[in-house]
N, C-alpha and C positions, 0 to 999 in steps of 0.2 A: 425687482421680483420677476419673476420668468413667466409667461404669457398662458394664463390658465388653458387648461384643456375644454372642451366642449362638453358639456355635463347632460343628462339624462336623454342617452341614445336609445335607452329603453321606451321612453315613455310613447305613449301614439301621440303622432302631431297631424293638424289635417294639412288637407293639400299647398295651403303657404305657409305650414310649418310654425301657425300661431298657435296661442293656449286655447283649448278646447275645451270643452266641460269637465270631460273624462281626466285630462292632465290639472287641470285645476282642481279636482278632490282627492286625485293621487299624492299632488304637490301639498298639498295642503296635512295630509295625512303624514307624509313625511318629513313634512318641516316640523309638526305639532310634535315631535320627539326630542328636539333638541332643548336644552331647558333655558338657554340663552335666547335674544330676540335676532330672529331671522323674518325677511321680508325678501318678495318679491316685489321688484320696481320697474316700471318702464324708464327711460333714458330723461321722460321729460318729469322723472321724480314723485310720478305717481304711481302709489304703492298698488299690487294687483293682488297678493297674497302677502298674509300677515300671521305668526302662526302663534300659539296661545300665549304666551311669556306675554307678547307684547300687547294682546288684545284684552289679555285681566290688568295689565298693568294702564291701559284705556277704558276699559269697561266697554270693551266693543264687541259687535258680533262680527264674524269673516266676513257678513255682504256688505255691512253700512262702513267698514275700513274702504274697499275696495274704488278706486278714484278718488281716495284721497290726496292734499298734494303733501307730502312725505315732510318740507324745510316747516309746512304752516302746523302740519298734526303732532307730530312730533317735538321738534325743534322752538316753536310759535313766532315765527319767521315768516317773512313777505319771499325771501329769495334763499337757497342755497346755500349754507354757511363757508365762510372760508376755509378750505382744504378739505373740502368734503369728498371722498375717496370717490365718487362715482365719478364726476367729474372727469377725474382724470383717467377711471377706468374708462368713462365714453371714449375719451380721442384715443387713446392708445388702446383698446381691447386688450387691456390685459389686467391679472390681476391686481388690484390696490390694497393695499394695508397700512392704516397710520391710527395711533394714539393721540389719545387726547383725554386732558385733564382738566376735570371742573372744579375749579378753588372751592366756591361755594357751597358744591356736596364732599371735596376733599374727596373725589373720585375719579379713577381711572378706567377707561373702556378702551377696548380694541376694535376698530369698525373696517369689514373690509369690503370691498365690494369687485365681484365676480360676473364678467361678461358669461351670457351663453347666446347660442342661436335659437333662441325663442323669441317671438315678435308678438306683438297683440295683433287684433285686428286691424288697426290702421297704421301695422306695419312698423311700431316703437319696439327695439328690441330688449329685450329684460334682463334683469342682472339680477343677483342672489345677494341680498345686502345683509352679511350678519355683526352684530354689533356685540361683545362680550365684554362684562366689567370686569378689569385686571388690577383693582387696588389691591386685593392680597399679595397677587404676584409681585406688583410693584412695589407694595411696602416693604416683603421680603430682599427684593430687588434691591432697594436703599438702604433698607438696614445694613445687607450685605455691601453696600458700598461704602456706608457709613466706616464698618466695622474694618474693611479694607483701609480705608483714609487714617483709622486711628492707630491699625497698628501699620500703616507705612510711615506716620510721624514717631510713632514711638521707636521703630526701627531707624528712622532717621536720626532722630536723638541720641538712640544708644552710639551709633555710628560716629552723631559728633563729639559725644562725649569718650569715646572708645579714642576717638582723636586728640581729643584736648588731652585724656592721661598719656596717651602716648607723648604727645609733646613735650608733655610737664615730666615725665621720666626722663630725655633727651635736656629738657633747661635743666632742671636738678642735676645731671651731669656736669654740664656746661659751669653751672653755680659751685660745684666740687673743685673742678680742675682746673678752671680759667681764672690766673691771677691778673691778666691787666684788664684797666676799665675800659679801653676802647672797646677790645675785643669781646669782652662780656657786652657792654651793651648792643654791639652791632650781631653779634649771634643770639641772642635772644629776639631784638627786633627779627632777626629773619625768621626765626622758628614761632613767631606769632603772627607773622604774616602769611606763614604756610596752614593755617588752621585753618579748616572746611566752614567753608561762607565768611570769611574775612579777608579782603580786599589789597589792603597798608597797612602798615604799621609804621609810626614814630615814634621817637623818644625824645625830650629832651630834658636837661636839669638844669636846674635853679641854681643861682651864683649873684646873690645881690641884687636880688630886685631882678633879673635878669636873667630871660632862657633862651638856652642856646641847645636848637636841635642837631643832635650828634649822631643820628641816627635813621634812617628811613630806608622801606623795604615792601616792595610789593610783589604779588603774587602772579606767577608767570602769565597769566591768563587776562590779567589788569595791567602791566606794567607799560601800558600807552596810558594811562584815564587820565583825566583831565584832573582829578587831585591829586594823583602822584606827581603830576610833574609841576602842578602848585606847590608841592611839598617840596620838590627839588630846588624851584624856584627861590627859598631861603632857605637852604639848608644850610648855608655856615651865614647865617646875617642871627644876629642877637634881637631877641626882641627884650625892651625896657618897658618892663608890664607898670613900673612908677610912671613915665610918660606917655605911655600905647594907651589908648582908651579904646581901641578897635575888642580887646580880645575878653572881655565880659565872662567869656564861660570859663577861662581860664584864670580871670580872676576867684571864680564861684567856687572852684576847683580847689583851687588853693584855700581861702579861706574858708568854708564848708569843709574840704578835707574829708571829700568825698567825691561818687562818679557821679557825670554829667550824662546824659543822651543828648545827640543834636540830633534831630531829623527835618524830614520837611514843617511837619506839623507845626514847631517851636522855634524856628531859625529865625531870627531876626535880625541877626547884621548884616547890612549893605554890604561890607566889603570885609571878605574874610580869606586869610590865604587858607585856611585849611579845608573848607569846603565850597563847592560847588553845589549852588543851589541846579544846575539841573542834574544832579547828579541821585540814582536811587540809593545810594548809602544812607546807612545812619553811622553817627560816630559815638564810638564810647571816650571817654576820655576819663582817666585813672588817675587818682593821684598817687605819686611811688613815696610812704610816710615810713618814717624810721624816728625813734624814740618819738611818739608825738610830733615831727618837724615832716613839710611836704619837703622831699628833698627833688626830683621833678615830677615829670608828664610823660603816661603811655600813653598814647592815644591808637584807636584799633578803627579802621573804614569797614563796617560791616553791611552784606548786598542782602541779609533779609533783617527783616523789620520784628521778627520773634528772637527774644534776647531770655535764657533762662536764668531764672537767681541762683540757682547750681552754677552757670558757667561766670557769671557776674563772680562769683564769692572766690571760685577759682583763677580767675584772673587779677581781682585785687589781690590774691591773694602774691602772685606772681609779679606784682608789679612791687609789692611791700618789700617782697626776698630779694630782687633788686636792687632796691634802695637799700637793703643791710649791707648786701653784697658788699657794693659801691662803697660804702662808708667803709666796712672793715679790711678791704683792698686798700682806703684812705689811710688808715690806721696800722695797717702793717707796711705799711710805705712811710708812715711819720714814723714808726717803730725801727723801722731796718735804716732810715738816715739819722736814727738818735745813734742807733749800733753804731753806723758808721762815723759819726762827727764823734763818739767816746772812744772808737778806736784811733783815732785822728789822735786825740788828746791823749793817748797813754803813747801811744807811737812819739808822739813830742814831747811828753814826759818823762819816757826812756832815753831821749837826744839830749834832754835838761840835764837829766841826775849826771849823764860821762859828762858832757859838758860841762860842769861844776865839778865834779869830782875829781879829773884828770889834772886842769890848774891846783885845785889845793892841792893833791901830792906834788906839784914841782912845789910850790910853797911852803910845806911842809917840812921837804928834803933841805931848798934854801935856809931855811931859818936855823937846821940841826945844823948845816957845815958852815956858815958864813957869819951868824950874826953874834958876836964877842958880848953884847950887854943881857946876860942871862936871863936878867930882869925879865928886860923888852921880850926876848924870846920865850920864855914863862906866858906872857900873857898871850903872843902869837898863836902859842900851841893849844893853849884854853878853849881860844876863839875858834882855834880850827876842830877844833877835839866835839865842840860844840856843832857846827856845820856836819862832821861827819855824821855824830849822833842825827840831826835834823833827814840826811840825807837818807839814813839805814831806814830809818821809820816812811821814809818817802818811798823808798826802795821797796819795804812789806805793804803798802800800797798800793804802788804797781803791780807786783805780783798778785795780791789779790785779786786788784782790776782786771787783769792777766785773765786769771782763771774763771772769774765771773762773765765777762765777755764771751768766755770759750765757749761755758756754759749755758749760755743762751744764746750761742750763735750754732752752732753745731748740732 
């Protein structure tokens, strides 16, 4: 604060420029206007002028205030209280101003205190000490800080959630266009790792008692921490959750068939590769369920500690559509090798019927020009007459095959 000016040039001072009678009923007259408590104080905190606020709020007259000691009348104080603005207005001559809050009356005041060159008689110089209650101000103060704080979270929130649809517009693509599973899973883990306040992301899926992370991704700003490259650390090792007894939440996971939080709060295993107890994450950890079955694990590193059930219900949700994903990628891949191993078989079906067919026409031909016992040749042609017939019905099979193939290949 800037070093006050020298106050009331007007007033007469006598010859060593102390308070005089005349400046003491003037002072007095003009302090009695403010409706706040104002006092004049010598340096050694004894009060010389005290103007009415504060003398109804004592029940005193202006003489018997006057050589009071200011920390005992006041205050009820042996000494000076801590930060008491004069204090420091003595060594520095200049103006002080500091607040202060009484728990007890839930009140705010303003107290400043103002050097001038005015002296007593034994030469203490005086200062203008005005003290003003500011709990209105300040409630209004808070409120408005309050009401700042609420809508900077709610701004904040929309913001994450203005992120998260975006995202989820961008996976929903991802979930349209991207037939293999590598690739689906590892762009997804990234685009859940790019979400505003989450750290990593993993994936991994269940195969027998056994999971195998296929997947991790962190976010450029994280991509040193100490859990990501715990995470890197097994990234192609399988864990066997039948013989692993380290992994608890991930058993909880699976069998509940629901999400976990880990944080500090809750952590309890000694040795766990996926977190880091000094780390401030907490972890969500998802299970990815498709017809009733966990088929694997998201799990997401998140750096604050407020998790909404809007974004909870949204991300299970994204972890579910994965797991269908996956499975019906599973399904049109056992689908397109049945295609393919029935095309295999009509392809060799079609190699069978010439195969067969072309010997009996030599056979056929044999039997009309060489064989003399008409009998025997009677029954030859029967046999063969029969094969053909077998072969023609086999033959409107294939074609069928043929076309039904085409049909749902095309």
């Amino acid at each position: 604060m800037e070093e006050s000016k020298d106050y009331f040039y007007d007033i007469q001072l006598d010859k060593k420029n102390s308070l005089n009678n005349q400046m003491r009923e003037t002072l007095q007259s003009f302090i009695n206007s403010f409706p706040f408590y104002v006092m004049l104080i010598d340096e050694d905190h004894h009060i010389q002028l005290a103007n009415n606020a504060i003398l109804d709020q004592l029940k005193m007259d202006p003489t018997a205030i006057v050589g009071c000691y200011c920390p005992s009348k006041i205050h009820g104080l042996d000494s000076p209280f801590a930060g008491c603005p004069l204090e420091a207005s003595k060594s520095s001559l200049k103006a002080i101003e500091r607040e202060y809050y009484f728990k007890e009356e839930d009140r705010w005041v303003r107290s400043t205190a103002y050097h001038t060159n005015i002296f007593t008689p034994e030469n203490k110089r005086l200062f203008i000490h005005l003290t003003i209650d500011i709990t209105a101000q300040k409630n209004a103060e808070n409120k408005l800080k309050r009401s700042e704080e609420k809508y900077r979270l709610l701004a904040s929130k929309l913001q994450k959630l203005n992120d998260l649809h975006k995202k989820l517009n961008e996976i929903q693509e991802i979930f349209i266009y991207e037939r293999d599973k590598t690739s689906l899973i590892h762009r997804i883990c990234s685009k859940l790792s790019e979400l505003i306040s989450y750290d990593l992301c993993w994936i991994g899926i269940l195969d027998s008692g056994k999971l195998k992370i296929l997947a991790s991704s962190s976010s450029d700003s994280d991509s040193g921490s100490s859990s990501s490259s715990r995470i890197k650390d097994f990234f192609t090792t399988e864990i066997d959750l039948h013989s692993d007894g380290r992994y608890s939440c991930l058993h909880k996971v699976i069998e509940q068939k629901q999400l976990i939080v880990i944080n500090k709060d809750n952590f309890s295993c000694s040795d766990c590769l996926f977190h880091d107890t000094s780390s401030p994450n907490s972890i969500l950890i998802f299970p990815m369920i498709v017809n009733d079955n966990v088929y694997g694990i998201i799990s997401l590193y998140k750096s604050e500690s407020h998790i909404s059930e809007n974004e909870i219900s949204i991300l299970q949700t994204v972890a579910n559509a994965l797991a269908f994903a996956l499975q019906s990628i599973e399904l049109i891949e056992s689908q397109n090798e049945a295609f393919s191993q029935l095309k295999r078989n009509i392809d060799y079906l079609e190699d069978i019927i010439d195969k067969i067919r072309n010997p009996l026409t030599v056979i056929q031909g044999f039997v009309e020009l060489y064989m003399k016992d008409k009998s025997s040749a009677a029954i030859i042609k029967e046999h063969i007459n029969q094969i053909v017939e077998i072969l023609s019905k086999v033959d409107e099979k294939y074609i069928r095959s043929t076309d039904l193939f085409k049909q749902y290949t095309e």
